[in-house]
C-alpha positions in Angstrom: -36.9 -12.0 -19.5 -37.3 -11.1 -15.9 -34.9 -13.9 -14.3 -32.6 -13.3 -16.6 -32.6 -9.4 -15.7 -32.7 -10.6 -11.9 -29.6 -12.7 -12.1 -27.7 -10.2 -13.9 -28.4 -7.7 -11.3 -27.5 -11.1 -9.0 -24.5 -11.2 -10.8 -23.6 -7.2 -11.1 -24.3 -6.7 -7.1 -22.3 -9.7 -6.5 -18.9 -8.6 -8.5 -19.4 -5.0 -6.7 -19.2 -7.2 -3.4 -16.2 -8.7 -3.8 -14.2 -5.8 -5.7 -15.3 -3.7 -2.6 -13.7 -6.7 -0.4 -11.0 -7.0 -2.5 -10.1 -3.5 -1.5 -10.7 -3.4 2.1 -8.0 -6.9 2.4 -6.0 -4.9 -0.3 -5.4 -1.6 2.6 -5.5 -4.0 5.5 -2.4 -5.9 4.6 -1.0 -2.7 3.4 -1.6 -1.1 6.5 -0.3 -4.0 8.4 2.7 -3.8 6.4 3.6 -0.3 7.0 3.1 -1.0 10.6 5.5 -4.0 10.7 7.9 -2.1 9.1 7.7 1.1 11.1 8.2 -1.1 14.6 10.8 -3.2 12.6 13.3 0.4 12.2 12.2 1.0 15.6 13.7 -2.1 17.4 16.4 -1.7 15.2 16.9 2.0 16.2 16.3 1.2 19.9 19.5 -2.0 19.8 21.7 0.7 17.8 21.6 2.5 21.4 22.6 0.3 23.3 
């Protein structure tokens, strides 16, 4: 009965991991997104000047 409690735990810790990655990838390329897009309307803005 112990291993099997052990790899559940294994198992429980291990799907906590990678949700909690899943997240922190999730924001980054959302981040990097927003960031693209906000130099993106600046260029633009900056060749409407000229």
């Amino acid at each position: 009965m112990g291993d099997l409690t052990g790899l559940v735990l294994f198992v429980l810790f291990g799907a906590i991991f990678f949700y909690v990655l899943y997240g922190v990838i999730r924001a980054a390329v959302r981040d990097g997104i927003l960031q693209a897009d906000e130099r993106r309307a600046r260029r633009s803005g900056e060749l409407d000047r000229r």
